[in-house]
C-alpha positions in Angstrom: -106.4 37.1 21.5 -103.0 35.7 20.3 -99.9 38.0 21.4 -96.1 37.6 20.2 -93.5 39.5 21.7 -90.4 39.1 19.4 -87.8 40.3 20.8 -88.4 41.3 24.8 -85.3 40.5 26.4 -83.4 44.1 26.8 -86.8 45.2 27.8 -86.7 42.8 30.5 -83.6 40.3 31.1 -85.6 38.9 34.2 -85.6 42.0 36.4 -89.6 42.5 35.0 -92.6 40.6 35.0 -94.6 40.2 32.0 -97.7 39.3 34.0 -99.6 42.2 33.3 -99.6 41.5 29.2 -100.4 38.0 29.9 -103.6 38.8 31.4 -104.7 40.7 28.0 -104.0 37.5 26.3 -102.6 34.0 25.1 -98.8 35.4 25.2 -95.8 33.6 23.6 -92.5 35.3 24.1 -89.1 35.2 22.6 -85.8 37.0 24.0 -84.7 37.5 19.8 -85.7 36.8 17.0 -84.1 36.7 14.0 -85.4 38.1 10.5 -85.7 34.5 8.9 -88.3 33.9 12.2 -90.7 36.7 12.4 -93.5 35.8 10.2 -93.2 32.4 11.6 -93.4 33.2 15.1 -95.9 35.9 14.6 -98.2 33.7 12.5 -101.6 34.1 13.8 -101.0 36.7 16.1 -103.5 39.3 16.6 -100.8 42.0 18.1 -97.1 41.7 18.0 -94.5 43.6 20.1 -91.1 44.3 19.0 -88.6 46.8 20.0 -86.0 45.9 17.3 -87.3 43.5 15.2 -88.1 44.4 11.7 -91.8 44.6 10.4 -91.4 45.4 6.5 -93.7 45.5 3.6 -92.9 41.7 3.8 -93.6 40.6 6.9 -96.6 42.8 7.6 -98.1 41.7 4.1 -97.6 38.1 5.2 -99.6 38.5 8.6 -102.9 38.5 7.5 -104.5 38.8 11.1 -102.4 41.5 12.6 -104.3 44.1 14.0 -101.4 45.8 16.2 -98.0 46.5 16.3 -96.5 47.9 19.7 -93.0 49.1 19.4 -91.2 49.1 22.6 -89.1 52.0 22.1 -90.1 55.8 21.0 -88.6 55.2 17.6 -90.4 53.4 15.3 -88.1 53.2 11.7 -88.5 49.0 12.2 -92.2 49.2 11.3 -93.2 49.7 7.1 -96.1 52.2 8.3 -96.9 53.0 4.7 -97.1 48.9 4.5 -99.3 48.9 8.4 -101.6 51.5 7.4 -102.4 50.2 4.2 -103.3 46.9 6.0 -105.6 48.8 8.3 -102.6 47.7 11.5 -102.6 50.3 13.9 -98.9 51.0 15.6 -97.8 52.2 18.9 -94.8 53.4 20.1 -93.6 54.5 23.9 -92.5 58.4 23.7 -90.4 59.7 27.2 -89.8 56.2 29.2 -86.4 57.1 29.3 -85.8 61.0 29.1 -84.6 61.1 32.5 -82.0 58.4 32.4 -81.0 59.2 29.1 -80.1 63.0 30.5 -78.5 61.5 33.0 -76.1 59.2 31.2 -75.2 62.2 29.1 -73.7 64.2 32.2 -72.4 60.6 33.2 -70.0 60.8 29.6 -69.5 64.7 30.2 -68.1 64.1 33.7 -65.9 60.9 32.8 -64.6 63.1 30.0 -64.2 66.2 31.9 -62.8 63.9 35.4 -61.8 61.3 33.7 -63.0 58.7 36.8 -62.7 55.6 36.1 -59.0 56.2 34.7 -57.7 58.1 38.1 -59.4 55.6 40.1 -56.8 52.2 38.5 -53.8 55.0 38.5 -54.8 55.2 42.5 -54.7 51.6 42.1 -51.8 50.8 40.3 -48.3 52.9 39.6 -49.5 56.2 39.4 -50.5 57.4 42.8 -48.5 54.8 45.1 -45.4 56.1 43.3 -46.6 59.8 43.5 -44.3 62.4 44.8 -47.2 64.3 46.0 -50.0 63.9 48.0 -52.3 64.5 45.0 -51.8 63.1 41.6 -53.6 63.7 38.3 -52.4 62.5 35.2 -55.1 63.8 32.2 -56.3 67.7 32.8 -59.5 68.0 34.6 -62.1 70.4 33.6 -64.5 72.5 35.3 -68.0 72.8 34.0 -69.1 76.1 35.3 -69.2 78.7 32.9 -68.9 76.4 29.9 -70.9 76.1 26.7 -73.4 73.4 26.4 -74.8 72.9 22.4 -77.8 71.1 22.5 -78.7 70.0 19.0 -82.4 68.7 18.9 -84.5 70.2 22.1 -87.2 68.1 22.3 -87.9 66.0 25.6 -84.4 65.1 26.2 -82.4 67.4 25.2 -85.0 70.4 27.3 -84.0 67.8 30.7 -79.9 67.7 29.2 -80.4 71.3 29.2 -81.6 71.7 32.8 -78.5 69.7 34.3 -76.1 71.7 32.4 -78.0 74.9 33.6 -77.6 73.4 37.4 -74.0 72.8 36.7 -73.4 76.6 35.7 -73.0 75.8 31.9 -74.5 78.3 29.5 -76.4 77.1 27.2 -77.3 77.2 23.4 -79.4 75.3 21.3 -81.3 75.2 18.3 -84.6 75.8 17.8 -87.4 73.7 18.3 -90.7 73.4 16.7 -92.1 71.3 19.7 -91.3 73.5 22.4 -89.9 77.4 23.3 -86.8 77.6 24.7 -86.3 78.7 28.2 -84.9 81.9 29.4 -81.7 80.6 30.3 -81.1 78.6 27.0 -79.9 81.2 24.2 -81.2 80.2 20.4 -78.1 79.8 18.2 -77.9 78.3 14.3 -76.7 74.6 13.7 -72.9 76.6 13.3 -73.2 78.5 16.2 -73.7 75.1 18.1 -70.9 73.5 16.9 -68.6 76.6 17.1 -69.4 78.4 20.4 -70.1 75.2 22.4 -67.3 73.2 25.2 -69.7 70.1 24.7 -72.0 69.4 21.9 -74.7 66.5 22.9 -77.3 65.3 20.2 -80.5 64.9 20.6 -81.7 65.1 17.0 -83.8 62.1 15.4 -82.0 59.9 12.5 -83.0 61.8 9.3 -82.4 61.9 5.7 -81.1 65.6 6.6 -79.2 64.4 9.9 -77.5 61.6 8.7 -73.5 62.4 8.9 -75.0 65.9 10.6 -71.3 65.7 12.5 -69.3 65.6 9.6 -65.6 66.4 9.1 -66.6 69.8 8.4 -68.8 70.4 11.2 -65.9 68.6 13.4 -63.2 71.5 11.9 -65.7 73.8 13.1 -65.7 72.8 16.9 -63.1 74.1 19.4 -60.0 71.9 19.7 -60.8 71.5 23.7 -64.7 70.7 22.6 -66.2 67.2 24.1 -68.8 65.8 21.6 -71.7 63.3 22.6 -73.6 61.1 21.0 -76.6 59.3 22.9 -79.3 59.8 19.9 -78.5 57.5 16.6 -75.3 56.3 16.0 -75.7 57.5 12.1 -75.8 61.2 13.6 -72.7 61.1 13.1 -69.3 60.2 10.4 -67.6 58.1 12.1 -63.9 58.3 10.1 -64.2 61.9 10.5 -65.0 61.7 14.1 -61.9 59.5 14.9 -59.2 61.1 12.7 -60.9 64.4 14.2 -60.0 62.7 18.1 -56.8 60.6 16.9 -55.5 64.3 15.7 -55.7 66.5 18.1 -58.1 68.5 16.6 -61.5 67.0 19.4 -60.3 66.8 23.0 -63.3 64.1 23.6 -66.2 62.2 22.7 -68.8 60.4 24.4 -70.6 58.0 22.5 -73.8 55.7 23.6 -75.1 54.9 20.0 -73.3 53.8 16.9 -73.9 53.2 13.3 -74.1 49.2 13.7 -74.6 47.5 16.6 -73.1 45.5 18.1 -70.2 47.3 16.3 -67.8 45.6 13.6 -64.2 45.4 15.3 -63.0 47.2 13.0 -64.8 50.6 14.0 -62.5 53.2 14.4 -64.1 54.9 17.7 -63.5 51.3 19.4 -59.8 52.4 19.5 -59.9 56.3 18.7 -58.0 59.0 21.1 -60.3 59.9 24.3 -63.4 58.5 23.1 -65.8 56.5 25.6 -67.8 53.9 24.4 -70.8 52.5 26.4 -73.2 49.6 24.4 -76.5 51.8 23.6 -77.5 51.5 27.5 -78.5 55.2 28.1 -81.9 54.2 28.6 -82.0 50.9 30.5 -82.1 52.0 34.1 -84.7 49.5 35.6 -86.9 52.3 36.3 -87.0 53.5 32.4 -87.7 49.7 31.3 -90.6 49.7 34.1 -92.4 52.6 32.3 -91.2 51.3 29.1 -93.4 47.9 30.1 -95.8 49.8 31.5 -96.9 51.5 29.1 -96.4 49.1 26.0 -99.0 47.1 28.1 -101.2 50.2 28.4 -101.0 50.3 24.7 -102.0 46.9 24.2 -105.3 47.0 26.8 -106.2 50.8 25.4 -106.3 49.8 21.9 -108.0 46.5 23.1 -110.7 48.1 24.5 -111.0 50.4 21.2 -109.4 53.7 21.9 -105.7 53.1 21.3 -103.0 55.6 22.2 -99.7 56.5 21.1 -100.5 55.7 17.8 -98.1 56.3 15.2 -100.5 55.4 12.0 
């Protein structure tokens, strides 16, 4: 049993051990790999792992002894499955590693946004409080979160936890429905408008759609109060990003928090890199160490169920 893990380092930089997978197997691992490599490396290999490495028609085609492919993530858009299934390769992916460090990162951009932390912590450091004339110095407006709207577009696994902090905090919130799930009693059902309208923060939580694509467009952004805070830790492609910084560099947002974007790394030349009170962190909403240890966990669980013929999380 030959197994090729393509791309494994942001699943585990060293912090990890892969000693569990090796025991299923004759493992050969790579930290990246780039499109040119795959079917080279994952020649002869009877199950292939790969959190962002594509698996097209091509490369699955060209893989004649590929039984399984385990994505390391919950989305699975890398993988042809039309091109996997008509192979006869089954394919796994990891659903809710990483809902709780994902909500938490969310209320980690809400509060910078609404606190604005890191900033007051150089002013202490530099000109602005040592040359204060009062004991207490501020120099962005703070904002409370009781009592405030939370929009919660997509409430699925994550955005039901998002919803349960912002409850905690005092927030009222809204949310579209869901087809997976009922909406509690203290989350009130509200259209894809009423989201964006009603809502201090808007957080998404949808997945990356032919109908979602540019789903925060300028005219959803005109929509939103002027004070709104809007964050992004779902797909980057969620949202337009010219509209989203001339919407910020205006006046017209007070805020955005963004984890995701539509290419990353990101050109330079992106205009939320240098937009008007917009945090950017690099996609790292779910790579607490804990997340990554389920997210190993159970890709390996994936690889010894199906071993032992009953696979799990399949996905074809």
């Amino acid at each position: 049993m030959k197994i090729c893990v393509l791309d494994g380092y942001t699943l585990n930089p060293g912090d990890l051990s892969w000693d569990a997978l090796r025991e299923l197997g004759e493992c050969e691992m790579f930290d990246r790999t780039p499109a040119s490599e795959v079917v080279a490396r994952a020649a002869g290999a009877d199950v292939v792992i790969t959190n962002k490495a594509v698996l097209g028609h091509g490369e699955i085609s060209a893989l004649k002894g590929l039984r399984l492919i385990a994505v390391t993530a919950t989305g699975f858009n890398v993988v042809n499955i039309g091109s996997a299934k008509a192979q006869g390769v089954v394919v796994s992916n990891v659903p809710g590693y990483g809902t709780r460090s994902v909500a938490q990162h969310v209320f980690a951009l809400i509060l910078e946004l609404a606190q604005r932390v890191g900033a007051h912590s150089d002013a202490a450091r530099g000109t602005g409080w040592p040359l204060a004339k009062d004991w207490c110095f501020w120099n962005s407006p703070l904002v409370e979160l009781d009592g405030l709207t939370l929009g919660i577009m997509g409430y699925g696994a994550i955005g039901s936890a998002v919803g349960e902090i912002g409850a905690a905090f005092g927030m009222k919130v809204v949310a579209t429905k869901s087809n997976r799930r009922a909406l509690p009693g203290y989350v009130e059902e509200a259209t894809v408008h009423g989201v964006f309208s009603r809502s201090d923060v808007v957080t998404l939580h949808c997945p990356l759609t032919d109908e979602t694509k540019n789903l925060v467009n300028a005219e959803r952004l005109a929509s939103m109060k002027a004070s709104a805070f809007l964050i992004n830790t779902a797909r980057g492609p969620l949202v337009d990003e010219a509209a989203l910084a001339s919407a910020l560099n205006e006046g017209r947002l007070a805020g955005a928090g963004l984890d995701v974007l539509s290419q990353e790394p990101p050109s330079a030349d992106n205009p939320l890199l240098t937009a008007r009170n917009c945090i950017v962190t690099p996609h790292m909403a779910w790579a607490t160490r804990a997340a990554r240890a389920r997210l190993m966990d159970a890709t390996v669980a994936n690889v010894r169920s199906f071993l032992a013929g009953a696979p799990q999380n399949v996905v074809s």
